[in-house]
C-alpha positions in Angstrom: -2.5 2.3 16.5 -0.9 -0.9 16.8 -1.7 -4.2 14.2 -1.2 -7.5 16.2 0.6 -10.2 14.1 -1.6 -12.3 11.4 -1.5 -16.2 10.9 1.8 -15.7 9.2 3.1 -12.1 9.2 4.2 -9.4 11.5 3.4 -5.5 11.1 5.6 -1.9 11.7 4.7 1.3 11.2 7.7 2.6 9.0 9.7 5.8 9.4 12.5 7.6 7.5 14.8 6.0 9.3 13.3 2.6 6.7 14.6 4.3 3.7 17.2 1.6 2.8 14.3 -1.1 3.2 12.4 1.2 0.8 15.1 1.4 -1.8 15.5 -2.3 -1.9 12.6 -3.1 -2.6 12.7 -1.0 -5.5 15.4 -2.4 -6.7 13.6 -5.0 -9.0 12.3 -3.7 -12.5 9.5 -6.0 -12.5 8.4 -5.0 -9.3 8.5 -1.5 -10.2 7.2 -2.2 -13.7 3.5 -0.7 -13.2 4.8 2.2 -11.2 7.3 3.4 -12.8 7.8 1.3 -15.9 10.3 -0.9 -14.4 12.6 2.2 -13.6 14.0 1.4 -10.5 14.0 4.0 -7.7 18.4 5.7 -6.4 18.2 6.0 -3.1 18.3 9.8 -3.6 14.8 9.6 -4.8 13.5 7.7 -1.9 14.8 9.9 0.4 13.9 13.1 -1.0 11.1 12.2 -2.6 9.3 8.8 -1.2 10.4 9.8 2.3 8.9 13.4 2.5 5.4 12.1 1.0 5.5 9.4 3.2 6.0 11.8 6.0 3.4 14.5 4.7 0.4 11.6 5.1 2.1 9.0 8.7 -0.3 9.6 11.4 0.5 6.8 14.1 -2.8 7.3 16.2 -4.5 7.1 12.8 -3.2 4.2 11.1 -2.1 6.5 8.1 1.7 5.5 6.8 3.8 2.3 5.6 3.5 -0.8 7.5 6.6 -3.1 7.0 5.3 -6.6 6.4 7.5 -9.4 8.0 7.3 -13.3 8.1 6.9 -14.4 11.3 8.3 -17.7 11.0 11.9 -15.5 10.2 11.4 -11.8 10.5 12.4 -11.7 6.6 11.1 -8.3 5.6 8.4 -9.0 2.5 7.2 -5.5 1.7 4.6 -2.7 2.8 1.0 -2.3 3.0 0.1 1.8 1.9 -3.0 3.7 4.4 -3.6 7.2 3.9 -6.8 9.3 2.5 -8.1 8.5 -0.4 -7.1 11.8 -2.8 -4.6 12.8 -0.4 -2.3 14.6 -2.0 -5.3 16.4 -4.1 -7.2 20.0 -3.4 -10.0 17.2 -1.7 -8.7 13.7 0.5 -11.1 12.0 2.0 -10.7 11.0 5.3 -13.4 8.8 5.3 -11.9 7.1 2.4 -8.7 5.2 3.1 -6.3 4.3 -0.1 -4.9 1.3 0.5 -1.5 -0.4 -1.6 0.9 -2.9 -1.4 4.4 -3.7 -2.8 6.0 -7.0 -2.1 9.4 -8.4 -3.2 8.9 -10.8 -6.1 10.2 -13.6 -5.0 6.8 -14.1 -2.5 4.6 -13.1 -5.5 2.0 -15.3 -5.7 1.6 -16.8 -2.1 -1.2 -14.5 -1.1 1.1 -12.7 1.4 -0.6 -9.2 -0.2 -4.2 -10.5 0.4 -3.6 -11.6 4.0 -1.8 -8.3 5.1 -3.8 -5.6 3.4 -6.5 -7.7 4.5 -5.2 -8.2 8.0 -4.5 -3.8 7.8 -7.7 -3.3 6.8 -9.4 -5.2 9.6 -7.5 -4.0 12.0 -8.4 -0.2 11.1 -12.3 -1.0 11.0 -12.2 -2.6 14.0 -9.9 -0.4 16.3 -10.6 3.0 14.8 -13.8 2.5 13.0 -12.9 2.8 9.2 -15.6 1.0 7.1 -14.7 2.3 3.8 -11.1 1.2 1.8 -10.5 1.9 -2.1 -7.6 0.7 -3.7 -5.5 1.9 -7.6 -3.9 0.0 -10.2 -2.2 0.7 -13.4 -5.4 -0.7 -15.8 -2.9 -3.3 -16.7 -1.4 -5.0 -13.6 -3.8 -7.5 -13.0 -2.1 -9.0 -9.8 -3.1 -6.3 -7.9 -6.6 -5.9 -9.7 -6.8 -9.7 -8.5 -5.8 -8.8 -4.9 -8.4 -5.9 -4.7 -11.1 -8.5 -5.6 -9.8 -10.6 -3.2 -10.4 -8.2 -0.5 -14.1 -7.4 -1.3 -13.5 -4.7 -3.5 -15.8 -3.8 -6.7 -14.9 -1.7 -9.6 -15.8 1.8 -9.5 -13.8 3.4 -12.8 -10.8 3.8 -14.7 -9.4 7.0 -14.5 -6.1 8.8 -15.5 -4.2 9.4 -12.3 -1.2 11.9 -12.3 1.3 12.7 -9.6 4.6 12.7 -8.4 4.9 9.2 -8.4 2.4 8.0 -11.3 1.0 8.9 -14.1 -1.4 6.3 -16.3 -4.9 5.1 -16.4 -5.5 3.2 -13.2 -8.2 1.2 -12.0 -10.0 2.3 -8.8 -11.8 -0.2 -6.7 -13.4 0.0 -3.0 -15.3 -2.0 -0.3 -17.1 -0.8 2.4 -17.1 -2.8 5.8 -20.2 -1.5 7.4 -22.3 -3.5 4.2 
C-alpha cells in the first residue's frame, strides 16, 4: 500500500526504527493532554510500549500502521495519521471497521493539516483496497478532534468508557461509511 502526496503533505508508513519521531511528538503536555492528561510519554515507554503495539497491528499491504505526515513544501515532519481495526486490541476487531487517529504537533493546530491527511488516508484506503467503513475516538472532552471527525463525514454513534494500555476515559465514537 502506498498513499501518493496530498495538495500539501507527504505520507510514510512508520516503523520502529521512528521511535525518536514518536517520542517527540510526545513531548508537549498539551498535545498529550486528552491521552494521557498531559503526561508526556520517556522514550522508554515508546519503545517498549507504543512500539510493540504499533507493531502488533502494521500490515503494509493492508494500510494498517502509522503514517508520518510531512509538509511538502519542507519535508518538516507534522505528525501521524492511526489505521488499524476497529476493537483491535479487544477479544473482537473488526476488520471491516478501520479506527482511524491523528496526533499533530501544536504548533500546526488549527490549519486543517489533520482533516486533509486522515482524509487524504482514508481515501486512499477506499479507493485502493476497498475499505468503505472508518470510525474514529475521542476523549468526550477534546473537541478538536470531535471537530475533525465531523469534518470527515463522520456521525455520532456513542460515548463509551474505553480502557487500555494507552487510555482509559469516556470517549466519543464516531464513523462514516464510504459506500453511502
Amino acid at each position: 500500500m502506498d498513499i501518493k502526496h496530498s495538495k500539501r503533505l507527504s505520507f510514510r508508513l512508520m516503523d520502529e526504527n521512528d521511535s525518536e519521531l514518536l517520542w517527540l511528538l510526545d513531548q508537549d503536555p498539551q498535545v498529550m493532554r486528552y491521552i494521557t492528561g498531559g503526561k508526556i510519554s520517556t522514550l522508554a515507554k515508546i519503545k517498549h510500549t507504543f512500539i510493540p503495539r504499533m507493531n502488533a497491528y502494521r500490515n503494509a499491504e493492508k494500510g494498517f500502521g502509522l503514517w508520518q505526515v510531512n509538509n511538502i513544501d519542507n519535508d518538516e515532519y507534522l505528525g501521524w495519521i492511526l489505521i488499524r481495526p476497529m476493537h483491535f486490541f479487544s477479544a473482537a476487531p473488526e476488520f471491516d471497521n478501520l479506527e482511524i487517529g491523528w496526533r499533530f504537533f501544536r504548533n500546526i493546530w488549527g490549519k486543517g493539516y489533520a482533516t486533509e491527511a486522515a482524509q487524504h488516508v482514508m481515501q486512499s484506503l477506499h479507493l485502493q483496497l476497498g475499505y468503505n467503513t472508518f470510525s474514529a475516538i475521542a476523549d468526550e472532552n477534546n473537541l478538536a478532534s470531535i471537530n475533525v471527525m465531523k469534518k470527515l463525514g463522520m456521525h455520532y454513534i456513542k460515548t463509551y468508557h474505553h480502557k487500555d494500555q494507552l487510555i482509559n476515559c469516556q470517549v466519543a465514537y464516531y464513523q462514516v461509511n464510504k459506500k453511502r
